[in-house]
C-alpha positions in Angstrom: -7.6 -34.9 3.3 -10.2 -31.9 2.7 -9.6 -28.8 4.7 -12.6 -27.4 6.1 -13.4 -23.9 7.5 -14.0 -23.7 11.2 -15.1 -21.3 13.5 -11.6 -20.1 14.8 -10.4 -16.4 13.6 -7.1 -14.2 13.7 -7.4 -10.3 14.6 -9.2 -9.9 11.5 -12.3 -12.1 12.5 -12.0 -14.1 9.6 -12.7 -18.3 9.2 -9.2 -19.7 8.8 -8.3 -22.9 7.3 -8.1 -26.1 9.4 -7.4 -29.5 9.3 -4.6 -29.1 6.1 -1.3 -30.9 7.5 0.3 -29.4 4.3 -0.9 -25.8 5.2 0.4 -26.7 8.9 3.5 -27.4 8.2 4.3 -24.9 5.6 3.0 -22.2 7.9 5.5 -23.1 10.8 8.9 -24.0 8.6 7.8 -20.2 7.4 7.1 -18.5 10.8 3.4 -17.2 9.3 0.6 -16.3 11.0 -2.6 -18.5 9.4 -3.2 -17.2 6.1 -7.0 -16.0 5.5 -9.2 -18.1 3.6 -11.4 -15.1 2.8 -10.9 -11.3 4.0 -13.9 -9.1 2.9 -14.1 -5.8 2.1 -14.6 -4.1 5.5 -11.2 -6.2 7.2 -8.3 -4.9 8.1 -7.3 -1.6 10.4 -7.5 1.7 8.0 -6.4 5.1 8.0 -7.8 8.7 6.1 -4.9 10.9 5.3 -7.4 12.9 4.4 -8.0 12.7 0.3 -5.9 9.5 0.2 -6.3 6.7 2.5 -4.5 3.3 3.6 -6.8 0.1 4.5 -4.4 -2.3 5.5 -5.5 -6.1 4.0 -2.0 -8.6 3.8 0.5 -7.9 6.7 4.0 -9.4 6.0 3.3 -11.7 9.2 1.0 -12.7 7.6 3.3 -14.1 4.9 6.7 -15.1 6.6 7.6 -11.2 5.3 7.5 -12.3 1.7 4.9 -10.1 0.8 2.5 -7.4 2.5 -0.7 -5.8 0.5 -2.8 -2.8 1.0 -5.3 -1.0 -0.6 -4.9 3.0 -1.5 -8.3 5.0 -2.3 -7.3 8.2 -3.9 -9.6 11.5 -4.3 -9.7 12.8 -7.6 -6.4 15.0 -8.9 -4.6 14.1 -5.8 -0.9 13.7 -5.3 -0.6 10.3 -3.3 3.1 10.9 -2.3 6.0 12.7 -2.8 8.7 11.7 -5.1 10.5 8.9 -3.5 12.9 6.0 -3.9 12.6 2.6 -1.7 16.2 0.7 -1.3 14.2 -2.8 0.2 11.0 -3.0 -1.4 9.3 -3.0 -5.2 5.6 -2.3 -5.4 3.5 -3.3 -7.5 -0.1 -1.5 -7.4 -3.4 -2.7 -9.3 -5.7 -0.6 -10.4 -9.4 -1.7 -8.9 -11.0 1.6 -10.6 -10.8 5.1 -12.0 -7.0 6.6 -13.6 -3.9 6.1 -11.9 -0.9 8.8 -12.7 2.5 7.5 -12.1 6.2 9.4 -12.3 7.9 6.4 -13.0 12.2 7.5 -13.5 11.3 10.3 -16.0 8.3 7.9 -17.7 5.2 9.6 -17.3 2.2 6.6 -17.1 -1.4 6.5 -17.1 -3.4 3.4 -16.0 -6.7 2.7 -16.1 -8.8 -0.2 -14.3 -7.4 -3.6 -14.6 -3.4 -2.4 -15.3 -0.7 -3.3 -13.0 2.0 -0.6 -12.6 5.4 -1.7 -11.5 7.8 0.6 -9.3 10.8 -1.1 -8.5 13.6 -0.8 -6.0 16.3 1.9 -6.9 13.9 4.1 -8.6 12.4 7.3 -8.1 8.8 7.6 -8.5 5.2 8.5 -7.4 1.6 8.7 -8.2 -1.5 10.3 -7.9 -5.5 10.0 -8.8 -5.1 11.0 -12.7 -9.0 11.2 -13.4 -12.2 13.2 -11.8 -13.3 10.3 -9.9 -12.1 8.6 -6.9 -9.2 5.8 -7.7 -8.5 2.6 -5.8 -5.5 0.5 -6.4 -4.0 -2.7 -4.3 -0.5 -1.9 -3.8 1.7 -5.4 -3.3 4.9 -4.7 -1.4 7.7 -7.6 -2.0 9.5 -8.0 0.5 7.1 -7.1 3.2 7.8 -4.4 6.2 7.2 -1.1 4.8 3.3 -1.4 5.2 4.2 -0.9 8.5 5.2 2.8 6.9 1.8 4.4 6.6 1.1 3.3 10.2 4.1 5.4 11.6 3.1 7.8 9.2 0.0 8.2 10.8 1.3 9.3 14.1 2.9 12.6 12.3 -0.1 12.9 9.8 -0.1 15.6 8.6 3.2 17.3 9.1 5.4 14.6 7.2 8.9 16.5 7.5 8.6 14.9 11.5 9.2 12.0 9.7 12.7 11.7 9.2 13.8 9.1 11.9 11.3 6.2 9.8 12.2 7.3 6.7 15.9 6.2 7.9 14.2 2.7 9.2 12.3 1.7 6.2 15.5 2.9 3.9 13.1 5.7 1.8 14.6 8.7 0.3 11.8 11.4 0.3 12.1 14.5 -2.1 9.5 17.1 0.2 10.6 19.8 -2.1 8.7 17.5 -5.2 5.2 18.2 -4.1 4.6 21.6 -5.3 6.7 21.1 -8.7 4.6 17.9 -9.4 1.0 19.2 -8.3 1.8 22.3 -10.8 3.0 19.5 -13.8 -0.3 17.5 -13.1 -2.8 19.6 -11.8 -2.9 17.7 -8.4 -3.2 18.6 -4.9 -1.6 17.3 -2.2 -2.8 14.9 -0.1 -1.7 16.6 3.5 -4.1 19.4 1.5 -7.5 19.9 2.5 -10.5 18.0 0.2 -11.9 20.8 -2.5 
């Protein structure tokens, strides 16, 4: 049977699929919300931490919590996070345009447009705008939940030591002291900083 798109829409305002018994079914053995057959550029609720931003695009219910997705625009030479380790979650971020910087364990990578950078689970890392234009990457989360991070985050923005009791939810270790060391290494600035 051909699935057709209808009229109906989610909280994104987005044409969803219909009519697909297949689609259906797998959606409610999988407690999903209905998946998006498009979701343009302007969907999804965003956030400006100032020189780095979060534009939320995939939410884990979404996907049954198998995956969540967001997108990260990063102004140039800036410090996207501090050094940190997840214990639930790998990410995997895309590079859409410009340089991406990434502390990756004690490996040092540069991508550029079109590279996938894998941090897994377990490890310490970060990442920052490597180049003198703006960078934008899609960062996939596996499982799904700590996109729900930068939305607490944004209730303590800018002063991110308030943020110990989430930190202890979504199971991050945070290294605050790491900010100044690794903006002197790279050249960056920090996010929480103001824009030059």
């Amino acid at each position: 049977m051909a699935s057709k798109l209808t009229g109906a829409s989610d909280s994104f305002g987005e044409h969803l699929l219909e009519g697909d018994p297949w689609t259906a079914n797998f959606l409610t053995r999988h407690h999903c919300r209905p998946l998006l057959v498009l979701i343009p550029p302007g969907a999804g609720d965003q956030f400006d931490f100032g020189a780095y931003a979060t534009h939320w695009k995939i939410d884990g219910s979404q996907t049954g919590g198998r995956f969540a997705v967001v997108h990260h625009p990063l102004m140039p030479h800036t410090l996207g996070a501090p050094l940190h380790r997840h214990h639930r979650e790998d990410e995997y971020s895309y590079v859409l345009t410009g340089t991406f910087g990434a502390l990756l364990g004690d490996a040092v990578v540069t991508a550029q447009t079109g590279t996938w950078v894998f941090k897994p689970r377990g490890q310490w890392h970060t990442f920052w705008n490597a180049g003198d234009a703006p960078c934008e990457i899609i960062e996939v989360i596996s499982p799904a939940g700590f996109e729900n991070y930068w939305r607490e985050l944004r209730t303590v923005w800018p002063d991110r030591t308030k943020s110990a009791a989430f930190l202890q939810k979504y199971e991050l270790d945070v290294d605050f002291d790491s900010v100044p060391k690794l903006c002197a290494r790279f050249g960056l600035k920090s996010a929480s900083a103001p824009p030059r």
